[in-house]
C-alpha positions as CSV (number, residue, x, y, z in Angstrom):
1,X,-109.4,-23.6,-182.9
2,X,-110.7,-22.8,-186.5
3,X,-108.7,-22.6,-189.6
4,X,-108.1,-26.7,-190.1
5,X,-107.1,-28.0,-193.3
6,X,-106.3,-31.3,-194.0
7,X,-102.9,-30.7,-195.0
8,X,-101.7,-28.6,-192.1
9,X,-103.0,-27.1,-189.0
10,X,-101.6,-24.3,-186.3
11,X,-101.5,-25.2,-182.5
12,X,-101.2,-22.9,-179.3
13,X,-99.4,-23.5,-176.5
14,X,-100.3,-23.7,-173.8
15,X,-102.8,-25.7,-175.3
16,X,-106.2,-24.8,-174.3
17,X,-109.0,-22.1,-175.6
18,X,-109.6,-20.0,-172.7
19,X,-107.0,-19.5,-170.4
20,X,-106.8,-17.2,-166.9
21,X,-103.6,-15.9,-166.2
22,X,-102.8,-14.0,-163.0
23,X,-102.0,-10.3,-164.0
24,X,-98.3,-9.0,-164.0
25,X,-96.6,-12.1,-164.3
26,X,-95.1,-12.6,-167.4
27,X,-96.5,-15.2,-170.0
28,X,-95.9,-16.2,-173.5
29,X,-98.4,-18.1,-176.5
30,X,-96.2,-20.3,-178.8
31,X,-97.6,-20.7,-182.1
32,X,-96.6,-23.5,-184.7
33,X,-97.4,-25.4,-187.6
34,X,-98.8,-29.0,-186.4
35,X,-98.8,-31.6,-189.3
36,X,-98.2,-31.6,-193.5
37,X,-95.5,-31.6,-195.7
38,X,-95.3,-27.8,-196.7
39,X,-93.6,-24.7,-195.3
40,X,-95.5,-22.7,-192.6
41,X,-94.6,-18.5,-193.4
42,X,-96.3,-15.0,-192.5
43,X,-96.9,-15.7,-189.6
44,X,-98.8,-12.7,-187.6
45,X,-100.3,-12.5,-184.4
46,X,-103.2,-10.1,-183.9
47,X,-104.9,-9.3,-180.9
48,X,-108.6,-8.1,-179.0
49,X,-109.4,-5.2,-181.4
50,X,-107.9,-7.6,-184.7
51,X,-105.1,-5.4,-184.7
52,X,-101.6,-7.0,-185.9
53,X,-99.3,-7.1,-182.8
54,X,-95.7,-6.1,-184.3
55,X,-94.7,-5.8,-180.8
56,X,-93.8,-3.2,-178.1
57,X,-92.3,-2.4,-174.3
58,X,-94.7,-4.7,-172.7
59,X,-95.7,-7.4,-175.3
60,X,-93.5,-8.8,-177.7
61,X,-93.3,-11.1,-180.8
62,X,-90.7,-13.5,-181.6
63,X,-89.9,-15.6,-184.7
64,X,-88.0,-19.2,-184.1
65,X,-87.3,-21.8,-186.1
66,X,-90.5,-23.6,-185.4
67,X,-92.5,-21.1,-183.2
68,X,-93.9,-17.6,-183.2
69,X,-94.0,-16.6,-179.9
70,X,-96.1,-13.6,-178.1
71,X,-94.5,-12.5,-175.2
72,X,-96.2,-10.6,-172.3
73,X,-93.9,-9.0,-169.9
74,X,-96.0,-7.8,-167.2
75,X,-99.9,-7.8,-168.5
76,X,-102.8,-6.2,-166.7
77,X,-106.5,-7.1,-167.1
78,X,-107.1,-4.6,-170.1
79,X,-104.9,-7.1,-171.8
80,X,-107.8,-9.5,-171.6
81,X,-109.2,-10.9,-174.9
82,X,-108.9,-13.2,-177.8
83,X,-105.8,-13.6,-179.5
84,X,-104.9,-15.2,-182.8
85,X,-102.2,-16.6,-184.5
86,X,-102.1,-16.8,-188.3
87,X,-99.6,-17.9,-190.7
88,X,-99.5,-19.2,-195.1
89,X,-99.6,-22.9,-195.3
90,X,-97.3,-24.2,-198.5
91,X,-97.8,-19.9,-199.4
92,X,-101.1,-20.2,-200.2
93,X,-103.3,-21.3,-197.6
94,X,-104.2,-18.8,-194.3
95,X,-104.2,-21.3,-191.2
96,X,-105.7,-19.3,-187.9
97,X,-106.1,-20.3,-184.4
98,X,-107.4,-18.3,-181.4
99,X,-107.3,-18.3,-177.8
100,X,-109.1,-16.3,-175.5
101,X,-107.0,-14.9,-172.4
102,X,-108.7,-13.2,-168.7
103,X,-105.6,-11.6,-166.9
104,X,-106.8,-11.1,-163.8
105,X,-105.3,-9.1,-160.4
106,X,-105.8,-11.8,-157.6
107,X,-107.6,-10.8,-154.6
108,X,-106.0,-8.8,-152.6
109,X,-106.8,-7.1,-148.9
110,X,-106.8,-3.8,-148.7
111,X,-107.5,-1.8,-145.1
112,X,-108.0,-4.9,-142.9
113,X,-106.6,-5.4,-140.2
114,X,-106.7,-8.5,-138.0
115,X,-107.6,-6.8,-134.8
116,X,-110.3,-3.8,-135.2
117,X,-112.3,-1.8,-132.6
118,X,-115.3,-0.3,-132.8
119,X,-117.2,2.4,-129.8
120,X,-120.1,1.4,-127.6
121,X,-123.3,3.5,-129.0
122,X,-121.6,4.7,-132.1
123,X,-121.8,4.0,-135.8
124,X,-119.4,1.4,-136.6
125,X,-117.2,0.3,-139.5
126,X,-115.6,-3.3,-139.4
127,X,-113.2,-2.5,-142.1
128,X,-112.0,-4.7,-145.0
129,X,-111.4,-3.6,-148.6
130,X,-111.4,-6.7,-151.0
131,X,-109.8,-6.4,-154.8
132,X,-109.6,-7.9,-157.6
133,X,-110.1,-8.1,-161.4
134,X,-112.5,-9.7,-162.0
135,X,-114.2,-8.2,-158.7
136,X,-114.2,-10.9,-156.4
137,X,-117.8,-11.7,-154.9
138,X,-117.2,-10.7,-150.8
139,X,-119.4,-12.4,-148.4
140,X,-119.7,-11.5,-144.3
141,X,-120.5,-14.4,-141.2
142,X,-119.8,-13.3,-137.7
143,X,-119.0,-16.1,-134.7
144,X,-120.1,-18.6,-138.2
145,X,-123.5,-16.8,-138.6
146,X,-124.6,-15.2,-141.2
147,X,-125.2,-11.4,-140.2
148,X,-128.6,-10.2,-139.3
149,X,-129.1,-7.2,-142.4
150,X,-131.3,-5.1,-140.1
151,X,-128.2,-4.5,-138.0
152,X,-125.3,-4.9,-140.5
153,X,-125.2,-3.3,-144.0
154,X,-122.2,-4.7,-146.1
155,X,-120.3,-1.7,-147.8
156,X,-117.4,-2.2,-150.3
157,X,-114.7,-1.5,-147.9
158,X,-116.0,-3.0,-145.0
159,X,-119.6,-4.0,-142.9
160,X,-121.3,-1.3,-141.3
161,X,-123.1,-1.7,-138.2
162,X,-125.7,1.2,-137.2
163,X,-125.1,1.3,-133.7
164,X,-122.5,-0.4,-131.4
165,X,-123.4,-3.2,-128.9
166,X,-121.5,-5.3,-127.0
167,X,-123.3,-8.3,-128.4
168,X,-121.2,-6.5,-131.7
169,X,-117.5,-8.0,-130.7
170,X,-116.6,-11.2,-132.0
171,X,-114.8,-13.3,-134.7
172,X,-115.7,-12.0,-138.2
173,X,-115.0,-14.0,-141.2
174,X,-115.0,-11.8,-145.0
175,X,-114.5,-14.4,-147.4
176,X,-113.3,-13.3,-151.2
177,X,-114.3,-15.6,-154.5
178,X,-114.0,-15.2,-158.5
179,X,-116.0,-17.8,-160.6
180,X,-113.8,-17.1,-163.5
181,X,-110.5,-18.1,-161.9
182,X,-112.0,-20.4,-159.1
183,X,-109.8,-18.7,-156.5
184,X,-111.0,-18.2,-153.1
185,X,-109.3,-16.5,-149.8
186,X,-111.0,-15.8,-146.3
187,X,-110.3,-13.5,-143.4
188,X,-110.6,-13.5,-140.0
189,X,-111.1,-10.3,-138.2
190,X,-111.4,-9.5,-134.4
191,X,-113.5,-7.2,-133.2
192,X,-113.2,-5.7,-129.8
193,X,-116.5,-3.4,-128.6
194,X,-114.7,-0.3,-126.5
195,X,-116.5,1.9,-123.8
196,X,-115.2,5.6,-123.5
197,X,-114.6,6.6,-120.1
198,X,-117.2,8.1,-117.9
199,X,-115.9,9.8,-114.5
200,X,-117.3,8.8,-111.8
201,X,-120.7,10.4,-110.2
202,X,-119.2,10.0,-107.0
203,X,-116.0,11.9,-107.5
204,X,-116.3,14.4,-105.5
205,X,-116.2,18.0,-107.3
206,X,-114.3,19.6,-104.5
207,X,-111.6,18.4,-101.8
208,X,-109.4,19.9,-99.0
209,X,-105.8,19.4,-98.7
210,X,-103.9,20.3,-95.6
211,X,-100.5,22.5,-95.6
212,X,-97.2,20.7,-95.0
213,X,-98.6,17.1,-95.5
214,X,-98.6,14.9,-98.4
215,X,-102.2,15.2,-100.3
216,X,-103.8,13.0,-102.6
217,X,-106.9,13.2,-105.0
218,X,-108.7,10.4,-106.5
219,X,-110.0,10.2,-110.1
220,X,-111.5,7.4,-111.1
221,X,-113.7,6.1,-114.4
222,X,-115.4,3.4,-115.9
223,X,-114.2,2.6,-119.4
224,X,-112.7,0.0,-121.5
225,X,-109.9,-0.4,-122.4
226,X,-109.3,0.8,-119.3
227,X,-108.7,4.5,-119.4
228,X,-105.1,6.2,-118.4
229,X,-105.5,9.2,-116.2
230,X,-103.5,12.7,-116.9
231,X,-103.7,15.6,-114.0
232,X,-103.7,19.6,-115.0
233,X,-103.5,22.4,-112.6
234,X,-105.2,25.6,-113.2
235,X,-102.3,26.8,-115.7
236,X,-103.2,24.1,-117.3
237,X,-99.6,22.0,-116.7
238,X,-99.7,18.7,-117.2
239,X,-98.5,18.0,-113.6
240,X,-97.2,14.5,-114.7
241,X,-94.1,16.9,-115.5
242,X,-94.3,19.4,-112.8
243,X,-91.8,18.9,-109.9
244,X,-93.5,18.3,-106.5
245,X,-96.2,16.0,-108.1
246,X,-96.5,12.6,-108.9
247,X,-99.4,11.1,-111.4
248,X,-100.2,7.5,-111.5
249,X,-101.8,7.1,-115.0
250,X,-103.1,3.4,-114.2
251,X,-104.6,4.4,-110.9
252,X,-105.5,8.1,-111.4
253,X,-103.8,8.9,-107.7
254,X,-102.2,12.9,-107.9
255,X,-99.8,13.0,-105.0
256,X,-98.9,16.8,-104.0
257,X,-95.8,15.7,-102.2
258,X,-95.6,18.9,-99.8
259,X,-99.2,20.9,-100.0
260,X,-98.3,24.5,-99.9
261,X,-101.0,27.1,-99.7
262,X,-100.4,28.3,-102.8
263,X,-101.7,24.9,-104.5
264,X,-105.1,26.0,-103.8
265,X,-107.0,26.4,-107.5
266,X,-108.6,23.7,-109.6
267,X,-107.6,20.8,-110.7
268,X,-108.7,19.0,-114.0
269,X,-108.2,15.0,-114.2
270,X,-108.7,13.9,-117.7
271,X,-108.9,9.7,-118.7
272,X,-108.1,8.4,-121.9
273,X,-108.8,6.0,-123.6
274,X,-109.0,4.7,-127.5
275,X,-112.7,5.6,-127.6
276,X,-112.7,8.8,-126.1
277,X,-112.2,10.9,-123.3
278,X,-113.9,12.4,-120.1
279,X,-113.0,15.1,-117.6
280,X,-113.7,16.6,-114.2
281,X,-112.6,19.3,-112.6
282,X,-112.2,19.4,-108.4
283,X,-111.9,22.6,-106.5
284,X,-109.2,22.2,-104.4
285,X,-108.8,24.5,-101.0
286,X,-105.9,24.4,-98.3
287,X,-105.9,24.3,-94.9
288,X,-104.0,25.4,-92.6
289,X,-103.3,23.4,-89.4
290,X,-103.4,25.6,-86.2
291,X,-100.3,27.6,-84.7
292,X,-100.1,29.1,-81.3
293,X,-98.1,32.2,-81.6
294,X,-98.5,33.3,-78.4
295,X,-99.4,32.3,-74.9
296,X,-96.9,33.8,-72.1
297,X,-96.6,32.9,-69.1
298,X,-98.3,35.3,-66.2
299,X,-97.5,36.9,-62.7
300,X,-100.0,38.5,-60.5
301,X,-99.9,39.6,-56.9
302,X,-103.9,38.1,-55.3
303,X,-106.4,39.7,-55.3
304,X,-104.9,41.9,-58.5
305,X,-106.5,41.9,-61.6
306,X,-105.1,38.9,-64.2
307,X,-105.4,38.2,-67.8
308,X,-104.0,35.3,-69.9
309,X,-103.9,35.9,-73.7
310,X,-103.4,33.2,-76.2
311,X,-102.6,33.7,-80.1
312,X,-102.8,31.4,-82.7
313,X,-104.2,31.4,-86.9
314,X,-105.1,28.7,-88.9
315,X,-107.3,28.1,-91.8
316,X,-110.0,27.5,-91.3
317,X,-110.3,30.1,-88.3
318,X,-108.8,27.8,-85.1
319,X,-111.4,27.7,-82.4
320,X,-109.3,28.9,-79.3
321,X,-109.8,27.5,-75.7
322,X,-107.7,27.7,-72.5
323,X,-108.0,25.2,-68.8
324,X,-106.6,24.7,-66.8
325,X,-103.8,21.4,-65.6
326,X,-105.9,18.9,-63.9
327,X,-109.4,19.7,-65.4
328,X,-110.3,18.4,-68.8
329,X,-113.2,21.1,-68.9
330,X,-112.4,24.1,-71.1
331,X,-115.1,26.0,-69.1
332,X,-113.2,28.1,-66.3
333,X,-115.4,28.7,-63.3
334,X,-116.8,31.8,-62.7
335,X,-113.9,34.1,-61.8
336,X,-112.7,34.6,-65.6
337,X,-114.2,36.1,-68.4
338,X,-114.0,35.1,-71.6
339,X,-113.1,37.4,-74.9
340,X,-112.5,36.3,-78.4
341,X,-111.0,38.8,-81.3
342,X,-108.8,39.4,-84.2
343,X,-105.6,41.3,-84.6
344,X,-104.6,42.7,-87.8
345,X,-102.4,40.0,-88.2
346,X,-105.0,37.8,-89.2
347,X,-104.5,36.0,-85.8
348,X,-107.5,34.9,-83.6
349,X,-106.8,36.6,-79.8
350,X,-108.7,34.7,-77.2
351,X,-108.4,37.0,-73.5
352,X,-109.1,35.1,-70.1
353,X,-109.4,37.5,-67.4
354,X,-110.4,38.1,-64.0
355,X,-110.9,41.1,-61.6
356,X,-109.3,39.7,-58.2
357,X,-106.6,36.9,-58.8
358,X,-106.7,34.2,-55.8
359,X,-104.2,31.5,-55.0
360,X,-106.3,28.7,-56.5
361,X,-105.8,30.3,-60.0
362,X,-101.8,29.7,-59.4
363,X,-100.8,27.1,-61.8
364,X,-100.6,25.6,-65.0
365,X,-102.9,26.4,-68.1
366,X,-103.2,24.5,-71.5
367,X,-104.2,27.0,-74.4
368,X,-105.3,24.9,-77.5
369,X,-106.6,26.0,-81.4
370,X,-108.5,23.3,-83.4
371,X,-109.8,23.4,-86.4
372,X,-110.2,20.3,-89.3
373,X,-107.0,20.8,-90.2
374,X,-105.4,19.4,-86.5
375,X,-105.0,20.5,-83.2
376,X,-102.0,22.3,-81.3
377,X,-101.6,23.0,-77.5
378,X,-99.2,24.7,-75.3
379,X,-98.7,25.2,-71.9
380,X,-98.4,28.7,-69.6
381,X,-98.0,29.4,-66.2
382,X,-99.6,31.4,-63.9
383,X,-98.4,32.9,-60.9
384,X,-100.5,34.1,-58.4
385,X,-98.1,35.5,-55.4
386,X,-99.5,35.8,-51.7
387,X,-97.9,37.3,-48.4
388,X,-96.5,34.3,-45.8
389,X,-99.0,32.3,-44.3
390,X,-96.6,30.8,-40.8
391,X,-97.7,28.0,-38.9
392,X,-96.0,26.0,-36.2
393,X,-96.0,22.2,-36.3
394,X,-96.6,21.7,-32.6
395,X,-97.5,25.0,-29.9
396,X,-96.4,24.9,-27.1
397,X,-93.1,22.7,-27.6
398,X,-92.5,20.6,-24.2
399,X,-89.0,19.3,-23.0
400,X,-87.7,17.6,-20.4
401,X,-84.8,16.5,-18.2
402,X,-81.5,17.5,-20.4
403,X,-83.5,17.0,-23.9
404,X,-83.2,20.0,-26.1
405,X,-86.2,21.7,-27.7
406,X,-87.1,21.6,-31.5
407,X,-89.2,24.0,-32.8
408,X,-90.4,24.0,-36.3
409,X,-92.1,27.1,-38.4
410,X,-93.8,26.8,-41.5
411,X,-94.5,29.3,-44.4
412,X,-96.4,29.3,-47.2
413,X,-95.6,32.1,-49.7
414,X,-94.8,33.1,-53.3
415,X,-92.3,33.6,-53.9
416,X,-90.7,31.4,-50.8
417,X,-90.5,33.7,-47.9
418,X,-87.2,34.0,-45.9
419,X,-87.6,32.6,-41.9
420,X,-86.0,34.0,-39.1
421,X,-86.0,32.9,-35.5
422,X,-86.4,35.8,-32.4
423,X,-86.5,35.7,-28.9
424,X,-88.1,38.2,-26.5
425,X,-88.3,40.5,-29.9
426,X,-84.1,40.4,-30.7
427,X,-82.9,37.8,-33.5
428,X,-81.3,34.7,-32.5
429,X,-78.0,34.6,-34.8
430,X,-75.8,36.0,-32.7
431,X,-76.4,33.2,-30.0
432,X,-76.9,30.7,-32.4
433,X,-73.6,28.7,-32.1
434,X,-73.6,28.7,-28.8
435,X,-77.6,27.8,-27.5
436,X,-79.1,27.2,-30.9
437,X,-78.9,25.8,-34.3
438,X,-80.9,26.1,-37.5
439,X,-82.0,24.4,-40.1
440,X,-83.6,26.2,-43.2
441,X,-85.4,24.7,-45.6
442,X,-87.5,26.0,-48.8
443,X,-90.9,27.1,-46.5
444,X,-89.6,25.5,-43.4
445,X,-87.2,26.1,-40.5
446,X,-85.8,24.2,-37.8
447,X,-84.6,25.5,-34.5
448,X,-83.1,23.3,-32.0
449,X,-82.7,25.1,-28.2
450,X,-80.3,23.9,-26.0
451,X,-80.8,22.4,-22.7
452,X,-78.0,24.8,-21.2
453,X,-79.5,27.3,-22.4
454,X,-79.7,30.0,-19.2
């Protein structure tokens, strides 16, 4: 305080010679006479560049009865400086006093968030922008160590780091100081090291998927955070929108719910995650499980020639083999021949056929198609027909006393042949109520002779 006299003296409220003062808050200097008898008049305040202050929109000066008051409404730190009050003691003498204000923006944060990431192998920025006015002096610690400098580089809106490690993630304290105002605030920040995806080597770059089923391809990557999955097709849709699929993000699963042949194409599976992204694409082909179009069934007198034909397409081409029931071998015996082709309706024709048909060929025959898709099989019959073969059960029949005779013919024939009974060259049905009775069966006939018979 300078301009004392012993009869009066000026005082500032707040008392005090320096004073700090947080900026935009308003504030006010009360100026007044202190001691002696005589009048205190002209008063004037005047401020950093000794320029009178006769007031304005954001500082103002106001005359009491026993004060002269400067008013600041919202200061900034360009308001900083000394400021004095002067005023005429009993009109004569000039009485000053002077008081030095800092205004000063507190320390604010600026671009820091609590939680922060930063990528595996990359630069990094742990980011924190401290202000204030004065500047605030910013220290770093990480996990309450100071941070190695060969590895960290403080900037002014945050701590570099050169390149990511895990060893990187952590707690991080940025602590903010001014010596002028004494204040101090800290800040804790969380940093997470992430990983961008990388596809797995072993996913394979190609896969088959077979028509009419339900097909599924696999993508899977390491990453973290753990990476969400998205599925395109070859038009590019994003088939997490495309009817007839279904795309687990979490798990990276497509599902084709129905695989049609026109699915066939490539596929692109993309994962996501904060840090980055990785793709693959897979080259998808259909398959076609077998169909047996044809495979009728046959007739054929012995010892004409015979041919069994059996149809079928698939995709891949089926491999086509007939046998016959009651052999598990394929492999026919030496009779047939065996002929494999292709019809112009992209069907693969496989011809079994044999130059003299005998009876042991009569029967039934399995044709089957195979491929990796599956396997089909369907059954045909062949019929070999031969002339009747007769037998009798017992020749000569023997009877005795008043027994009658039964005599009993067997045929073997296909189709079934039709039996009929003679005697000395002339058919027996005339007599045949009278002497005889018979009994037909399918390849069999029973005839019963009378013992009256003359």
């Amino acid at each position: 305080v300078s301009g004392v006299e012993s009869q009066g003296t000026l005082v500032i409220n707040p008392v005090g010679e320096n004073k700090t003062e947080p900026a935009g808050k308003g504030f006010v200097l009360f100026c007044k006479g202190n001691s002696g008898d005589a009048d205190y008049t002209d008063f004037k305040w005047t401020g950093p560049n000794n320029q009178e202050i006769l007031g304005g929109p954001d500082m103002q000066v106001i005359s009491t009865d026993d004060s002269y008051i400067l008013s600041f409404d919202k200061p900034s730190p360009q308001d900083s400086g000394t400021y004095t009050c002067s005023a005429l003691y009993g009109n004569t003498i000039r009485l000053t006093i002077s008081v030095h204000i800092t205004f000063y923006h507190d320390i604010t944060w600026e671009e820091c968030p609590l939680s922060q990431h930063v990528i595996l192998g990359q630069e990094g920025k742990v980011r924190c922008r401290v202000r204030g006015n004065p500047v605030p002096m910013v220290s770093w610690t990480k996990d309450g160590r100071l941070m190695d400098s060969q590895r960290y580089e403080g900037t002014d809106d945050g701590v570099f780091i050169r390149s990511v490690q895990e060893q990187d993630k952590g707690l991080y304290l940025v602590s903010a100081m001014v010596a002028v105002t004494g204040k101090f605030q800290k800040r804790n920040i969380t940093v997470d090291v992430y990983t961008p995806p990388s596809i797995s080597a072993k996913m394979p770059h190609s896969s088959e998927l077979v028509e009419g089923t339900q097909g599924t391809l696999k993508c899977s990557a390491e990453g973290y955070p753990p990476p969400l999955y998205y599925w395109f097709d070859q038009a590019n849709r994003n088939l997490s929108t495309v009817n007839g699929f279904q795309v687990d993000p979490k798990s990276g699963i497509l599902q084709v719910n129905a695989v049609r042949r026109e699915d066939e194409g490539t596929y692109r599976c993309q994962a996501i995650n904060p840090a980055n992204s990785d793709s693959r694409e897979v080259a998808v082909k259909i398959v076609v499980i077998p169909k047996i179009t044809e495979f009728r069934n046959a007739t054929v007198s012995m010892g004409q020639e015979v041919t069994l034909e059996c149809r079928a397409h698939g995709k891949p081409t089926p491999d086509i083999k007939i046998r016959q029931d009651g052999t598990t071998r394929f492999p026919l015996d030496q009779h047939f021949k065996i002929l494999q082709t292709h019809n112009d309706q992209q069907e693969t024709v496989l011809t079994m056929s044999a130059t003299s048909a005998a009876r042991e060929m009569d029967g039934l025959y399995y044709c089957s198609a195979e491929n990796k898709a599956g396997k089909v099989e369907r059954v045909g019959h062949l019929t070999v027909q031969f002339p009747p073969q007769v037998s009798a059960r017992e020749n000569p029949v023997k009877t005795w006393g008043q027994r009658p005779a039964v005599l009993e013919c067997l045929a073997e024939a296909i189709p079934n042949a039709t039996l009929a009974w003679f005697y000395r060259k002339q058919p027996l049905q005339e007599r045949v109520s009278q002497y005889f009775k018979v009994e037909n069966s399918p390849g069999a006939s029973v005839l019963t002779v009378s013992p009256s018979f003359p």
